[in-house]
Each structure stands twice: as structure tokens, then as C-alpha cells.
C-alpha positions in Angstrom: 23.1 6.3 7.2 20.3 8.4 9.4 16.7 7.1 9.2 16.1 9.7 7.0 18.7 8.4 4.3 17.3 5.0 4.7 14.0 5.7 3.9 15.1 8.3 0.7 17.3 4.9 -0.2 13.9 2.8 -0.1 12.0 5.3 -2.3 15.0 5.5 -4.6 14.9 1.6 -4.8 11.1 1.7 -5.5 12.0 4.3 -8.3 15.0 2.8 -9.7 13.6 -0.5 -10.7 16.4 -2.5 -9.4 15.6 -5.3 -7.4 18.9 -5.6 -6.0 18.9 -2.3 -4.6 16.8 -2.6 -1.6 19.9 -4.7 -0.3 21.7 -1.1 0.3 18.8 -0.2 3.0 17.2 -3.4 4.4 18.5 -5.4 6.6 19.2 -9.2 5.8 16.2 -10.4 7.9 13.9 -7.3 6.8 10.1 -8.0 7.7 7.6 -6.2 4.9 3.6 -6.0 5.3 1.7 -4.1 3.3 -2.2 -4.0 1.8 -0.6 -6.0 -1.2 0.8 -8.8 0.5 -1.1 -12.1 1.6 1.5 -12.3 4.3 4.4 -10.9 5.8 7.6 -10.8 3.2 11.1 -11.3 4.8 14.4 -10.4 3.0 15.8 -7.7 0.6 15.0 -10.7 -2.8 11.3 -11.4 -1.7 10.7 -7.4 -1.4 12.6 -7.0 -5.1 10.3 -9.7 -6.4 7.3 -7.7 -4.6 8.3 -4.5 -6.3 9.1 -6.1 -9.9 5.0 -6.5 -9.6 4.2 -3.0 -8.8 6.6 -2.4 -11.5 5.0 -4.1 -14.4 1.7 -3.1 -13.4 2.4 0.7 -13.2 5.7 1.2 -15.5 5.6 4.4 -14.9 5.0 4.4 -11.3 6.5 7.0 -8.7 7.3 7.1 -5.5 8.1 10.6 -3.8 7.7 12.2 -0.2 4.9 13.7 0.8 4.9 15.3 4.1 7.1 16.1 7.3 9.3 12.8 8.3 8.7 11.6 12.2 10.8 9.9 14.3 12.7 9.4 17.3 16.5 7.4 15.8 14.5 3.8 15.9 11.4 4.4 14.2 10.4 6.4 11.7 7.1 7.2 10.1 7.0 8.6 6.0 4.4 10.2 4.4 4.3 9.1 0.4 2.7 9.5 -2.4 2.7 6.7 -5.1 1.2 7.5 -8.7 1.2 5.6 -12.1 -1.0 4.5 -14.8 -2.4 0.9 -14.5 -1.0 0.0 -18.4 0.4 -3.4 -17.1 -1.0 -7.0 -16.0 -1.5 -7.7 -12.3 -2.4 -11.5 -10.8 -6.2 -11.5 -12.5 -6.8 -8.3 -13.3 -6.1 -6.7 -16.8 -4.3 -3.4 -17.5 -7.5 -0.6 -17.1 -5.5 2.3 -18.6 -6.3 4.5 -15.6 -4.2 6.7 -12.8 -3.8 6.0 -9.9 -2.9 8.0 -7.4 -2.6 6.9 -3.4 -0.9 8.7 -0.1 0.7 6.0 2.6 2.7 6.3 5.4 5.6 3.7 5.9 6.3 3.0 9.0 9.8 1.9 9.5 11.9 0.4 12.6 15.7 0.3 12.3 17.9 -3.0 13.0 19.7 -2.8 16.5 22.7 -0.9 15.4 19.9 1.6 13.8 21.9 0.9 10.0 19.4 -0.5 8.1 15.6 -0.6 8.2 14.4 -3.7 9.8 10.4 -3.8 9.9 8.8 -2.0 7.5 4.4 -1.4 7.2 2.9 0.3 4.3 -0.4 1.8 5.7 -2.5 3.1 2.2 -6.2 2.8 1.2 -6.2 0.1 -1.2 -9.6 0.4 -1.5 -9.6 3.9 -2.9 -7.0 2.5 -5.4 -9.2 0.1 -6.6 -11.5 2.5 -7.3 -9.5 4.7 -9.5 -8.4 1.8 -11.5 -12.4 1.2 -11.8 -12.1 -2.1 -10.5 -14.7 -1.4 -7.6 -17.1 0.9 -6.7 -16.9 4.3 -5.0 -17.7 5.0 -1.8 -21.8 5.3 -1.3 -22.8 4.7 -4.2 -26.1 2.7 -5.8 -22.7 0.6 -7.1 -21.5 -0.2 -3.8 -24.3 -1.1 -2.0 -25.7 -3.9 -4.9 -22.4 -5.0 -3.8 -23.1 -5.0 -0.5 -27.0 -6.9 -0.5 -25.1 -9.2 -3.3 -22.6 -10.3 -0.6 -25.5 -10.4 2.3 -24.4 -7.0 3.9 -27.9 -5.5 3.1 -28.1 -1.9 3.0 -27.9 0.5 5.5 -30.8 2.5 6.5 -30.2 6.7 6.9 -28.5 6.6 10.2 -30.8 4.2 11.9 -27.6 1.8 12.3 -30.7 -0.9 11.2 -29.9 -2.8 8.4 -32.2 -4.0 6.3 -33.3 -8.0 6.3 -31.7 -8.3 9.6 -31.3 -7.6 13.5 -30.9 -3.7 14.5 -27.0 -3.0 14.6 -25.5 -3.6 18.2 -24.8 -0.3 20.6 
């Protein structure tokens, strides 16, 4: 398979809730990171069991492309977009009901003999997804910076790069 086919393979897996179907497209010793994972995965299983989560959480989840493909034949860089209702349960955190809606780029090396995807990174803003699902608070707002003094950031002045309560900001 090209790069190409490989990573329409991945997003087809994602889609096709199969956990055995990233096997087709990873290699054996496949190494994973994304925003989601408290370390590295390795293996086509582990990254199944990753997606079953993604899966219940957002049942009606999609992954499609969303941009122009790069790469040179070893590494490849893919623009998504992933979108789905939270209706499902995630480690501490209740369905909220709300869409979500979040661009990434996966950034894929391929094994040696360039037939399978070896290292994969998931680059999104998982911050802005937390926000749509109303767990946190957007950007700038009164919200976010109680959140802030409450975890002893303090608030940031207009421009001054001072912070309140403490030492003016490095330059």
C-alpha cells in the first residue's frame, strides 16, 4: 500500500469500529502518542483498546480527511477532522450531550520497507475539545481566569506581561 492508502486504512479502522482492523495498516511494533494518552501505546491491540474508548464515548464519532496530504514516501503528515456527540461515559467524566468537533494532523512514519505505518502522533487541541463538551472554560473568559487565580496562576494584566500577586514576567 502507498502512504496514502495507509493512512485512508487508519481512518477507515477509526470508522469501522473494529479493533482488529488497525492490524491491516500498523505495523507489529506500531508506536501511538496522542493528547489522550498518558504514554506512548505500542501495538495494533493496545491502539484497538485506545479507540474502543473513543468509541463509547462518541458512538457516533467520525473520522474523515480534511485537507491536502504531505509527504515525501516515509512520512506523511494528514489533516483530519474528528466529530461526534459526547452521549457515552469516559474515565471520570459523564456523557454531556454535546458535539464535538476538533481538526488534527497525524503525523505518520512508515516501517523500513515503507508497508505499514510505524510511528504515529496525533497533534489536536484537546483543550478546545474540552471546551465544547463544557467541561472547561473558553478561552479568556471571567471562567478561565477564576481558574487560573484558583490554581495560583493569578491573572494577567492588559499586556503588561505583570501578573498580579507576583514578580513581573521574564523578558
Amino acid at each position: 500500500m502507498t502512504a496514502d492508502e495507509l493512512v485512508d486504512a487508519l481512518q477507515e479502522a477509526w470508522q469501522g469500529r473494529r479493533r482488529g482492523a488497525f492490524r491491516d495498516m500498523l505495523a507489529v511494533d506500531v508506536h501511538w502518542t496522542d493528547p489522550f494518552c498518558e504514554e506512548p501505546i505500542f501495538g495494533p491491540e493496545a491502539i484497538g483498546d485506545h479507540a474502543s474508548l473513543l468509541w463509547e464515548a462518541f458512538p457516533d464519532a467520525r473520522v474523515e480527511a480534511s485537507g491536502q496530504r504531505l509527504g515525501d514516501g516515509h512520512f506523511i503528515a494528514a489533516p483530519i477532522r474528528i466529530t461526534g456527540t459526547h452521549a457515552g461515559e469516559l474515565p471520570s467524566l459523564p456523557p454531556t450531550g454535546r458535539q464535538v468537533a476538533v481538526h488534527a494532523v497525524l503525523y505518520c512514519e512508515l516501517d523500513p520497507p515503507r508497508e505499514r505505518l510505524w510511528r504515529v502522533r496525533v497533534f489536536l487541541d484537546g483543550y478546545d475539545a474540552a471546551v465544547q463538551m463544557g467541561v472547561l472554560p473558553k478561552r479568556g473568559s471571567f471562567a478561565e481566569r477564576a481558574m487560573l487565580v484558583v490554581r495560583g496562576f493569578g491573572v494577567r494584566r492588559g499586556g503588561s506581561g505583570e501578573v498580579e500577586g507576583g514578580p513581573p514576567a521574564p523578558r
